[in-house]
Each structure stands twice: as structure tokens, then as C-alpha cells.
C-alpha positions in Angstrom: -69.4 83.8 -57.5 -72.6 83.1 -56.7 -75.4 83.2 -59.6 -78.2 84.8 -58.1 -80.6 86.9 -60.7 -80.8 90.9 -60.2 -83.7 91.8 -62.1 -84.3 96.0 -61.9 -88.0 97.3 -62.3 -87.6 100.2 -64.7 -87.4 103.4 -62.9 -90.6 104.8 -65.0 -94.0 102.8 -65.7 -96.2 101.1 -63.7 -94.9 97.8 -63.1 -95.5 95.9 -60.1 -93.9 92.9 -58.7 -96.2 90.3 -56.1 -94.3 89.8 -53.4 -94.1 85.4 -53.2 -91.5 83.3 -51.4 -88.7 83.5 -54.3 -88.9 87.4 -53.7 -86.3 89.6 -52.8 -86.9 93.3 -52.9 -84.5 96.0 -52.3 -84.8 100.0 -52.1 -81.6 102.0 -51.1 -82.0 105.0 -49.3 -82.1 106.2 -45.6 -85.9 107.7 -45.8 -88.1 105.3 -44.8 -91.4 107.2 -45.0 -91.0 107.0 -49.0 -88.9 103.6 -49.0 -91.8 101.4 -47.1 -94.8 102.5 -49.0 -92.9 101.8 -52.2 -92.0 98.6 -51.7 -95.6 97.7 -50.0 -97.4 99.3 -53.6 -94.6 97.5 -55.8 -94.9 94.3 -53.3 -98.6 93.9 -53.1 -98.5 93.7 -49.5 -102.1 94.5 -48.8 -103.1 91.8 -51.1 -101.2 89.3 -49.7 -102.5 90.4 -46.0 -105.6 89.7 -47.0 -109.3 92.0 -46.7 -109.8 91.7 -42.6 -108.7 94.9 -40.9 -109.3 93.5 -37.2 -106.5 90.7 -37.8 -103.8 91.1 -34.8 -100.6 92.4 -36.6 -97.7 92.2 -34.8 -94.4 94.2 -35.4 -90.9 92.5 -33.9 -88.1 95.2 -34.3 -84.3 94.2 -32.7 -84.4 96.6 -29.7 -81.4 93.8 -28.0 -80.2 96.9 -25.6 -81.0 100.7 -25.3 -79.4 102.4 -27.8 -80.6 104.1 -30.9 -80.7 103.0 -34.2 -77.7 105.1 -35.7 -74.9 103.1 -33.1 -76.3 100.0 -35.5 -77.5 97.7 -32.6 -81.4 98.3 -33.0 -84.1 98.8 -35.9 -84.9 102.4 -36.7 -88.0 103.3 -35.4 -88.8 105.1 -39.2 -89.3 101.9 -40.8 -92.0 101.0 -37.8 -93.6 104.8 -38.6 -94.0 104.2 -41.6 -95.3 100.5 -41.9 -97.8 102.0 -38.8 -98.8 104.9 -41.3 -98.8 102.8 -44.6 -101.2 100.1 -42.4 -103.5 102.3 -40.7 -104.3 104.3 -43.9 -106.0 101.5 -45.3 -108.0 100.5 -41.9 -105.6 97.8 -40.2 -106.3 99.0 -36.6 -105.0 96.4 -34.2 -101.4 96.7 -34.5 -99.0 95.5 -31.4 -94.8 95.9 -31.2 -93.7 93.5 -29.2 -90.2 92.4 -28.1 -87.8 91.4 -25.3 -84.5 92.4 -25.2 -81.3 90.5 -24.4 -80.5 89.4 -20.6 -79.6 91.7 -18.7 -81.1 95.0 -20.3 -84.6 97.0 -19.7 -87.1 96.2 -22.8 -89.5 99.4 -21.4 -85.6 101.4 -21.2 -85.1 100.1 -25.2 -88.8 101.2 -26.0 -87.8 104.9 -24.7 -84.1 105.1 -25.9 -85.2 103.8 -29.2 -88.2 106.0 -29.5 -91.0 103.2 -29.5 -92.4 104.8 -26.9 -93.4 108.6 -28.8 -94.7 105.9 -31.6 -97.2 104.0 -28.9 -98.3 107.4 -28.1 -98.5 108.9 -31.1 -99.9 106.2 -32.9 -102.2 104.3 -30.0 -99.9 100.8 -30.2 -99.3 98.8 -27.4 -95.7 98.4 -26.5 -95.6 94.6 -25.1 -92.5 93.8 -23.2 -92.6 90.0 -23.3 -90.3 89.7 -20.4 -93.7 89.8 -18.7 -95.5 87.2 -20.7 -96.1 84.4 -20.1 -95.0 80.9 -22.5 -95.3 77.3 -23.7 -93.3 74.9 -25.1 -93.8 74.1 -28.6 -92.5 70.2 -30.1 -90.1 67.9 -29.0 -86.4 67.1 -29.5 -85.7 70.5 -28.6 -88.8 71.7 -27.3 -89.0 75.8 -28.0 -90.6 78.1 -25.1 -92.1 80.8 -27.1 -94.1 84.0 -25.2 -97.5 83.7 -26.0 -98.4 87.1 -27.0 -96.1 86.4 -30.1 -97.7 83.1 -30.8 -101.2 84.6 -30.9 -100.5 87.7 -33.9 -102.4 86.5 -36.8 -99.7 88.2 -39.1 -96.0 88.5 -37.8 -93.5 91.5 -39.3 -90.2 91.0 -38.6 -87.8 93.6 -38.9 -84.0 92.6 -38.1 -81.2 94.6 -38.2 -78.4 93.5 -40.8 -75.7 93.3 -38.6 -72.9 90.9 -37.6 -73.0 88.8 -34.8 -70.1 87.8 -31.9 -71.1 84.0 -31.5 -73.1 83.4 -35.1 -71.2 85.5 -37.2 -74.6 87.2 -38.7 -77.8 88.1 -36.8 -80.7 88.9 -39.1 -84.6 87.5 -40.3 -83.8 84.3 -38.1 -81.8 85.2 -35.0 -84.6 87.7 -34.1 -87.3 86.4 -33.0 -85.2 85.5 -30.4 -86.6 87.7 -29.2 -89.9 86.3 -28.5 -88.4 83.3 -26.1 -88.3 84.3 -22.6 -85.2 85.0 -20.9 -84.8 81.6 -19.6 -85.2 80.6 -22.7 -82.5 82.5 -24.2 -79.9 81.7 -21.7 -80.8 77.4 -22.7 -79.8 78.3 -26.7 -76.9 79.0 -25.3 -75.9 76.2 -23.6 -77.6 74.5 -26.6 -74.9 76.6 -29.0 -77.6 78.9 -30.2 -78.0 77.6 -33.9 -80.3 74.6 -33.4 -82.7 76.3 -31.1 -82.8 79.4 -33.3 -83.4 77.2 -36.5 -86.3 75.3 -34.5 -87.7 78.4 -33.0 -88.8 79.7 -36.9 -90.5 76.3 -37.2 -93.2 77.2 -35.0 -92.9 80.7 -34.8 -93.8 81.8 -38.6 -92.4 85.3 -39.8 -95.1 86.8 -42.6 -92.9 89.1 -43.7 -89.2 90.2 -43.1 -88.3 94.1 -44.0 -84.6 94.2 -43.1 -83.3 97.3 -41.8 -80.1 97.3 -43.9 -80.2 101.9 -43.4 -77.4 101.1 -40.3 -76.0 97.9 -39.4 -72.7 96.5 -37.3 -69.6 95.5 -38.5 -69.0 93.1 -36.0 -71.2 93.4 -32.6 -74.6 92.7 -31.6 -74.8 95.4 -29.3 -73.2 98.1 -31.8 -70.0 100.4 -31.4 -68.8 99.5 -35.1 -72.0 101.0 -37.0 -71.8 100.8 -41.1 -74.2 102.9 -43.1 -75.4 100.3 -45.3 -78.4 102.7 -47.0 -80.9 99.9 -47.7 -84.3 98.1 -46.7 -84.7 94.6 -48.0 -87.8 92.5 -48.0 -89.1 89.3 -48.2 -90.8 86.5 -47.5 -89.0 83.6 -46.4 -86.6 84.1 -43.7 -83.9 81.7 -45.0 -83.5 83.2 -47.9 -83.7 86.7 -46.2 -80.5 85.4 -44.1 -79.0 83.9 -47.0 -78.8 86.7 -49.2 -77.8 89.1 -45.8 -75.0 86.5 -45.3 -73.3 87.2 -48.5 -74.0 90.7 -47.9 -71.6 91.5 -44.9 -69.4 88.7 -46.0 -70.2 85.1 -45.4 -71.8 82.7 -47.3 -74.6 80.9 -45.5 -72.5 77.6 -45.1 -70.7 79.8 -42.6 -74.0 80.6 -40.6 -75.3 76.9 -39.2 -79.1 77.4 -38.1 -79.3 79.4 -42.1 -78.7 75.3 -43.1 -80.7 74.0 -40.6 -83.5 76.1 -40.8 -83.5 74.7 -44.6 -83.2 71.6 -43.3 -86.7 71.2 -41.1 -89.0 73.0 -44.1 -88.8 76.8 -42.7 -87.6 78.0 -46.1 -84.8 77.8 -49.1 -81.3 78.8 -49.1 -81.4 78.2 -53.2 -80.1 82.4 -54.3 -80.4 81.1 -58.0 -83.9 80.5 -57.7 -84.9 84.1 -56.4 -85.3 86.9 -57.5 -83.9 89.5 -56.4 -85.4 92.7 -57.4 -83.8 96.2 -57.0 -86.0 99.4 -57.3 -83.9 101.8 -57.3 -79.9 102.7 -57.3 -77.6 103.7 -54.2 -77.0 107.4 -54.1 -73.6 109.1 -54.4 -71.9 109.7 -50.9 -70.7 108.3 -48.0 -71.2 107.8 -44.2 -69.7 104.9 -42.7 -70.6 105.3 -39.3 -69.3 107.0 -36.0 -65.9 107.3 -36.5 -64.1 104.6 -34.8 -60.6 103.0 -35.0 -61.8 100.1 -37.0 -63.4 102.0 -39.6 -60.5 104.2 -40.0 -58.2 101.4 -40.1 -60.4 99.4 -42.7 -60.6 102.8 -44.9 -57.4 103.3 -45.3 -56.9 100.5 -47.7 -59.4 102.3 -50.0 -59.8 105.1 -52.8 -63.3 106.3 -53.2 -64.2 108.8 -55.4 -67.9 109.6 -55.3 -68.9 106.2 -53.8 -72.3 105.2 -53.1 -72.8 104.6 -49.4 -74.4 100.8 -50.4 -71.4 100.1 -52.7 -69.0 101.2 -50.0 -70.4 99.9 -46.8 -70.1 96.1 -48.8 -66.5 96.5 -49.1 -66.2 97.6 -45.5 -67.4 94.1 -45.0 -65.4 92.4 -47.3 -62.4 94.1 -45.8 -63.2 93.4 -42.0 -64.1 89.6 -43.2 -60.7 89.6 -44.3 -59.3 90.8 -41.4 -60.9 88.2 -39.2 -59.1 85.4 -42.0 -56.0 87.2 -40.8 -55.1 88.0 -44.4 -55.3 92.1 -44.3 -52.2 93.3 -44.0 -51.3 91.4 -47.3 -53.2 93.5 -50.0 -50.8 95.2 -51.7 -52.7 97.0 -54.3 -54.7 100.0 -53.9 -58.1 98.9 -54.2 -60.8 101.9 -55.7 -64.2 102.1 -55.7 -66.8 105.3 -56.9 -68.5 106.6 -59.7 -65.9 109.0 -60.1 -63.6 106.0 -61.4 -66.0 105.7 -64.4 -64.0 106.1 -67.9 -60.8 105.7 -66.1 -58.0 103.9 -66.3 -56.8 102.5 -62.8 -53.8 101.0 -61.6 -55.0 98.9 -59.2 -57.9 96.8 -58.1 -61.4 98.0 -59.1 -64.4 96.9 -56.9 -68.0 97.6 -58.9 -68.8 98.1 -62.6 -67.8 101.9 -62.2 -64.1 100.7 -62.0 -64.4 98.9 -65.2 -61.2 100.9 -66.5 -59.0 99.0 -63.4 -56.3 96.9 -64.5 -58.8 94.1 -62.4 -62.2 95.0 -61.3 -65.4 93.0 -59.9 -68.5 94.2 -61.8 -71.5 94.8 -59.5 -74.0 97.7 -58.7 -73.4 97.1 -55.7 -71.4 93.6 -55.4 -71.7 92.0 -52.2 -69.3 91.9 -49.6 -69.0 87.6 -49.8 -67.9 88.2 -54.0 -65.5 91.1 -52.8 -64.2 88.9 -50.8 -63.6 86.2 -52.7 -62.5 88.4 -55.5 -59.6 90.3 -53.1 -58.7 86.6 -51.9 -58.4 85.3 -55.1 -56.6 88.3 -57.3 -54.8 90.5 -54.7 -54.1 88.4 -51.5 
């Protein structure tokens, strides 16, 4: 089980918490108006942006095809509100969103469907489409074609989706500023198998800051169709350790995800989870919404008994359960396996998953665990 730190700021007082490269910060919830200025005040973000308001800020949200935030493919365009509102209120003025979507789809058609375009309006932001930019290579042995426009923001904000991935098993801080590569581009890291190039792409395209949008993700698809509600926004820093705390999140471990290794590898940042801290602000509520109902997620939730869940707690084990699936090793739990605050005090017969289930005959402690110990904990005690 990995031994990473959870250190909670106390719900009351006025501590504060500057945001450096050993930094993880989590709020769960699925408001983002109150989520993003509270992790900006509690992060010091203004501080570590520094005093000029004409700086070029540039916000990169996963808009891969044209479909809204809640089918789990592309970044809610809250979070984007309300880092526009938090920014402008204290004089930051020349603010761009700018992104390409994958081959094949309409980055002005995402904008719309996604609802970028009522925030260029509403807001005064340029939308770029960087499938009409222009680009240069940057280093050798791979050389990396990156748009321009991306390469000229003095201070980069990338916010990913946590999501699974089809080819790379997770797409997150890394994976997308893919989408600042033109399309040419993209189709080459494929023939290259994707992981180098993506590694060597965030080299010389530096994220400032990550904010993960962890509110609705995918259980399996880049494109969506098996949504989770995962009720969270994470920040950080540095985007290795971003993806190698999202790994462990929806299942993996970052040994499992190549470019995480590699991008340690050239110098863009650590994988070490000991070394961080990883500071939660809040607790996930009561109740849960997994998603659009679909025939995975029904066929996933019948293995379970939840009894006033949180969403966050819940939407790891959906994970866990679907990683376990893919190791073809489902079909052999044979315990019921409970999960919920209304477990607490209990005695179970069965598997327990989170420090609520304390009372089960077996139970993994966590608040929330993460899907990688559940599953290493289902494979180890009742597979």
C-alpha cells in the first residue's frame, strides 16, 4: 500500500497551505464557484503568479470532442468560470483558453457544446482553436511540434479530466497538452506509441499549475459513455506527481502508465507519493451519482452494498472494481463487499472498503482509499 501522507487542514482557523511542487490539494464537492477560490486563498496562488496583471494567462481544458462535461469526456466549464472570476477580481486581464481537439472533431463545435463559447462572451476571452496556429519544433531525438500560441502564455493552467484512457490506460495533467500539438502532430505520437512523445512534449511545454477536474470522469474511454461522479478538484504543481497520484486513483499505479516514468526520467517532475503532501480540505459528502446509467455501471454495482456512501468513496471502488474486471478476475469475488457511513458501528459479514466499515470481518481503512489500494486489497483478501 502505498505510503503517501494525508495531512487535513482543520475545518476551522485560518491556516493556509503555499502551494510548492510536493503539493497536493484536494476539495470534494461538485460546486466549483466555492471549490476554486478556496483552494486559490488556501494555495496562495496569487502569490505564486506573481504582482503583473498584463502577463498572458493561458487556460488548457480537455475539450477532445463535443460533448459536455457530465458524459465525462471534457472539463466542466465551472471550474474555467470560476478561475476567470477568481483572476479577474484581482486585475489579471489578459486571459486566453486555448485548445485543439482530437482528429477528426470541430474545436469551434467543442467550444459551443461545451459552453466555452457563453464564457468568451460573457467574460471577453478569446477562444483559440489551435488547429489554426501555426508551430515549431522544439529539441531533438524526438523533436516535439508544439502550436505557438501555447508556447507564448507566460503562465499555463492546465485542467485535465481524470479519466481513463483506451491506449494509455489514464489520460490526465500529462496526456493533455496534447492538446497543444497540431494535428499532424498527434497522428506521429501515435505511430511513435504515444508515451515518449507525450513525456517529451511537457519538457518544453511547462504546465504552471494543474487543477484536475476529478467532479466527472470516465471509467474507461477518452471520449466518454462510461461517466463516474468522482466529486473532486485536485491541484498541483508538478504534473508527474499530479498523474501519479490520479493513477492510483482510478486504479493503476504509475509503473502501469509509461510517459508518468519517463516524464520523471527527463527532469519534468517526481513520481516520489511519500514525499508529498497531499492535503485534503474538506470531506466527501453523503450520496451518490455514478453516472448515466449504463450497463457497465450496473453490472459493476451489483457487487456492492452502500449504505449512505460518499460519491468520492464510491466512485474509487467503481475503479477498483472495473480494474479488476480488465485483470479478468471479477466474477471471482465471492464476498459481499460494503461501503457507506451507514456501516459505521456495525458489524459486517463481509468485506469492508473505508474506515466507516471498520466493524467488517476485513475492511481497508481510508477516507476515501484509492481505487489502486482497493484493488490490491480485493486481490489480495477476497479474489
Amino acid at each position: 500500500m502505498v505510503s503517501d501522507k494525508i495531512t487535513r487542514l482543520p475545518f476551522e482557523g485560518n491556516d493556509v497551505y503555499m502551494i510548492d511542487r510536493n503539493n497536493i490539494m484536494i476539495i470534494y464537492g461538485d460546486n466549483p464557484s466555492t471549490m476554486i477560490p478556496e483552494l486559490f486563498e488556501k494555495g496562495h496562488i496569487l502569490e505564486y503568479i506573481g504582482g503583473d496583471k498584463d502577463i498572458l494567462i493561458g487556460i488548457k481544458p480537455n475539450l477532445v470532442v463535443e460533448k459536455p462535461s457530465h458524459l465525462g469526456a471534457t472539463t466542466d466549464p465551472r471550474i474555467v468560470i470560476a478561475i476567470i472570476e477568481y483572476l479577474k477580481a484581482y486585475g489579471y486581464h489578459n486571459i486566453i483558453i486555448l485548445e485543439s481537439s482530437w482528429v477528426g472533431a470541430d474545436t469551434k463545435k467543442a467550444y459551443k457544446v461545451c459552453g466555452y463559447e457563453d464564457i468568451a462572451n460573457k467574460y471577453d476571452i478569446s477562444l483559440i482553436d489551435l488547429k489554426d496556429d501555426i508551430y515549431a519544433g522544439y529539441g531533438n531525438n524526438p523533436t516535439i511540434n508544439i502550436c505557438n500560441k501555447a508556447m507564448e502564455v507566460d503562465f499555463l493552467i492546465n485542467i485535465p479530466v481524470l479519466k481513463a484512457h483506451c491506449q494509455t490506460k489514464l489520460t490526465c495533467a500529462l496526456k493533455n497538452l496534447k492538446g497543444c500539438v497540431p494535428d499532424v502532430e498527434k497522428r506521429r505520437f501515435h505511430t511513435m506509441g504515444l508515451h515518449e512523445p507525450i513525456a517529451w512534449l511537457n519538457k518544453y511545454l511547462k504546465s504552471d499549475l494543474v487543477i484536475v477536474d476529478g467532479i466527472w470522469g470516465d471509467l474507461t474511454f477518452e471520449e466518454g459513455g462510461t461517466p463516474v461522479f468522482m466529486n473532486r478538484i485536485i491541484m498541483g504543481r508538478d504534473p508527474v506527481l499530479i498523474d501519479s497520484y490520479a493513477a492510483r486513483l482510478i486504479g493503476y499505479s504509475k509503473d502501469d502508465i509509461r510517459y508518468i516514468c519517463i516524464a520523471e526520467e527527463i527532469g519534468v517532475g517526481s513520481t516520489d507519493l511519500s514525499r508529498a503532501d497531499i492535503i485534503e480540505l474538506n470531506h466527501g459528502e453523503v450520496g451518490i451519482d455514478i453516472g448515466q446509467r449504463n450497463a457497465k455501471l450496473e453490472y459493476l454495482s451489483k457487487y456492492i452494498n452502500a449504505k449512505d456512501a460518499c460519491s468520492a468513496c464510491y466512485g474509487s471502488l467503481i475503479h477498483a472494481l472495473e480494474r479488476i474486471r480488465e485483470k479478468g478476475f471479477l466474477d471471482n469475488i465471492d464476498k459481499n463487499v460494503y461501503i457507506g457511513q451507514g456501516y459505521k458501528g456495525k458489524d459486517i459479514e463481509g468485506i469492508g472498503i473505508g474506515s466507516c466499515t471498520r466493524g467488517a470481518n476485513i475492511y481497508l481503512k481510508g477516507c476515501p482509499p484509492s481505487a489502486k489500494d482497493i484493488v490490491d486489497f480485493l486481490m489480495k483478501y477476497n479474489i
